[in-house]
N, C-alpha and C positions, 0 to 999 in steps of 0.2 A: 382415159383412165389409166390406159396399161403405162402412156411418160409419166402419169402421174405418179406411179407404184414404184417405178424406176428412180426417178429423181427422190422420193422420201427413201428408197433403197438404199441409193446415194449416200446422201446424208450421216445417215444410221453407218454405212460401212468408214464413211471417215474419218465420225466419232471415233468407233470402235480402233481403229487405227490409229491416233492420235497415242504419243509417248507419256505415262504415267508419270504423273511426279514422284521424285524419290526414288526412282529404280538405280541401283549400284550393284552393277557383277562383281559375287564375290571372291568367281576366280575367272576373270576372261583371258581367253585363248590367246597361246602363245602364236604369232600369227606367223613366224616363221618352220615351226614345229609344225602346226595344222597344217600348213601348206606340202610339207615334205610327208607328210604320214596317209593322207585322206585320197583315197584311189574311187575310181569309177564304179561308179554301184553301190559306195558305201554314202549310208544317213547322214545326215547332220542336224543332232538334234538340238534347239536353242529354245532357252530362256529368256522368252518374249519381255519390252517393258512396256506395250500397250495395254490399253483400255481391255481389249479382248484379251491378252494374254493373261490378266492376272484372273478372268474368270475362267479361261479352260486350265488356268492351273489350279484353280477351286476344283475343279469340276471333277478333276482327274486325281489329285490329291497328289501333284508332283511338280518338278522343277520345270520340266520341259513344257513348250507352250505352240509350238512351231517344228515344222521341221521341214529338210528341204534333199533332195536326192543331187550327189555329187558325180556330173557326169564325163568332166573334162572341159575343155574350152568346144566350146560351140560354135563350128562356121556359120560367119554372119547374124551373129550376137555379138554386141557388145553396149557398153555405156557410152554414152554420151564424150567422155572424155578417152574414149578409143580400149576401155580396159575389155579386155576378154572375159566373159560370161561363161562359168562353166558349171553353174545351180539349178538346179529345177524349183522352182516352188508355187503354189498358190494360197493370194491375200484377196480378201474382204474385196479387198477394194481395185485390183489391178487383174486377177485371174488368175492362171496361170503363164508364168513370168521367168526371163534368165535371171539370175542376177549372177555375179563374179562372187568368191568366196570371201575378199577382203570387206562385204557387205558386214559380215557376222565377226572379225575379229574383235571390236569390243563389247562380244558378251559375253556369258558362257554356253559354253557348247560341249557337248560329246559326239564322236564319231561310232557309228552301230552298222558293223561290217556282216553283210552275210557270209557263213560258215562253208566252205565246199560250193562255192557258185563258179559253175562252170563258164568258161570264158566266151562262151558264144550266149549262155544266158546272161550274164553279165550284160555283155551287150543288146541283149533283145530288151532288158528293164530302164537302159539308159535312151535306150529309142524308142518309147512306148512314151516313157516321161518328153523327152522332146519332140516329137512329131502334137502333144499337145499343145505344146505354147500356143498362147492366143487364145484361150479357151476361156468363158468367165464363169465368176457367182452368179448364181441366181438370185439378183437386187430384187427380184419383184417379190420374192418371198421374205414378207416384211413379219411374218409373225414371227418365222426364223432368228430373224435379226433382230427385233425387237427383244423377244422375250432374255436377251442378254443385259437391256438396260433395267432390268426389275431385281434389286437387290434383298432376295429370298432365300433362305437359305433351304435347300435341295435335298432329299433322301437320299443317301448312296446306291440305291437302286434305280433312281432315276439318271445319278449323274452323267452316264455316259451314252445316254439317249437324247441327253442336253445339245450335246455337240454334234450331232448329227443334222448340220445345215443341210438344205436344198431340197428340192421337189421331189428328188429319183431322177433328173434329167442326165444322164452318162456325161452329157460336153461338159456339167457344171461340177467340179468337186473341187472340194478341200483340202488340205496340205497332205494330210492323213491318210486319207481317202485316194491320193493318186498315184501315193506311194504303194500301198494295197494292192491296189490294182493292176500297179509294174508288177511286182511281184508277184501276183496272182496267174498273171499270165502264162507264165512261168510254170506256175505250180509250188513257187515255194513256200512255207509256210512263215504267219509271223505269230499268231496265237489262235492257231484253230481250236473249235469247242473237240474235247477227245469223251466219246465215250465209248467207254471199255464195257468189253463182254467177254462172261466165264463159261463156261464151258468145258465139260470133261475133259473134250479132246484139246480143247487150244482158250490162248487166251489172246486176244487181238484188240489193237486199237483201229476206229474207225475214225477220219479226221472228217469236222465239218468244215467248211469254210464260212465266217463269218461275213454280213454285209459288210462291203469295203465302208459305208460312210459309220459303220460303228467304232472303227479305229481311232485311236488317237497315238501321239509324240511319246506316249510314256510306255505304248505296247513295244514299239522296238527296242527301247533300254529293256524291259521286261523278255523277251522273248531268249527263248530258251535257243532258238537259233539265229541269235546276231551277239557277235564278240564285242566288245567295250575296247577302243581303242583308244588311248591315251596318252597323246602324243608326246610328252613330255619325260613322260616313262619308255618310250619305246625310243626315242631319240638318245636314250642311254643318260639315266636318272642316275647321278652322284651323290650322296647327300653330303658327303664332306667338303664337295664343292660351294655349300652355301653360305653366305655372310650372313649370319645373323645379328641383328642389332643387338648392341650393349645395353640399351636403354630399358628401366627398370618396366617393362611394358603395365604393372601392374599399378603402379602411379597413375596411369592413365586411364583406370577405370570408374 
């Protein structure tokens, strides 16, 4: 029974995986730019064109769909064709996984740098992500997987309990969720629940920290502590540098 749950697991994550028709980035990354800007320990957050991307971008009511932790090139990672792997991430379908950053140059993407991260944390969040590679989904949780194929549409109070794949198993998480969890360790914060208390003498925030598997790709553009870095712009934006077309673009609507 349990190959059996595994194998329909299977299936269901490869669907889910499978590239949507009609997906067009409508500003993919400058791949020389990205590459010169995006340091170790910063997001990388992307605008999935699978099956499962366009429902966790239902879900979450944003662009981003995926994300993946930028940690440098990785001793004894690479591709197939010898390129240096220096991404963290996990999929449906592989687990958690290198992959090299030239993987995401044609989508779009943002980089979400944390604010004041010390360089010895820096490095505890980028070894936390790597020491797991090799780690999977949890295939046998097919209600998980499944309930993505049911085309419902969702309360916004449910939606972000949607995305909260897997049992509770720690070896099994999600893109979201691992990133969370590097950062958690830490102690740093990406959207803790804050509740405030008055008081005569003082008034003080107290931080929760949220389950890592209720995170998703659009908490770290959102977050009040991770900077928007945009490589194009920081590579020293011109605008009087640009050729604009002559052509009457408005004929062509």
């Amino acid at each position: 029974m349990t190959w059996m749950l595994d194998r329909v697991g299977r299936h269901i994550a490869a669907y889910l995986q499978r590239p949507a028709p009609g997906y067009e980035p409508f500003t993919p990354a400058d791949p020389e730019a990205l590459r010169a800007m995006i340091k170790p320990g910063d997001i990388l957050l992307i605008e999935g064109r699978t099956h499962i991307a366009g429902v966790i971008k239902y879900l979450t009511q944003s662009t981003w769909s995926h994300a993946a932790l930028y940690v440098g090139p990785i001793d004894g990672q690479a591709t197939s064709s010898g390129e240096v792997c220096d991404l963290v991430e996990s999929n449906l379908e592989a687990g958690i996984i290198s992959v090299p950053l030239s993987t995401y140059f044609d989508f779009h993407t943002r980089i979400c740098r944390p604010v004041g991260l010390l360089p010895e944390d820096r490095k505890a969040v980028c070894d936390y992500a790597i020491e797991r590679i090799g780690l999977q989904y949890d295939l046998k949780n097919i209600v998980d997987l499944g309930r993505y194929l049911v085309p419902l549409p969702v309360p916004q109070r449910f939606r972000r309990r949607m995305i909260a794949l897997g049992s509770g198993d720690p070896t099994k998480l999600i893109c979201s969720a691992l990133i969370a969890k590097a950062f958690g360790a830490i102690g740093y914060p990406i959207l803790p629940a804050i509740e405030r208390v008055e008081s005569a003498q003082a008034r003080r925030e107290i931080y929760h920290i949220r389950d890592s598997s209720l995170y998703c790709p659009r908490d770290f553009d959102i977050s009040p502590y991770f900077a928007v870095i945009k490589p194009t712009i920081e590579m020293g934006f011109n605008y009087k540098t640009i050729n604009w077309s002559t052509k009457d673009s408005s004929k062509t609507l």
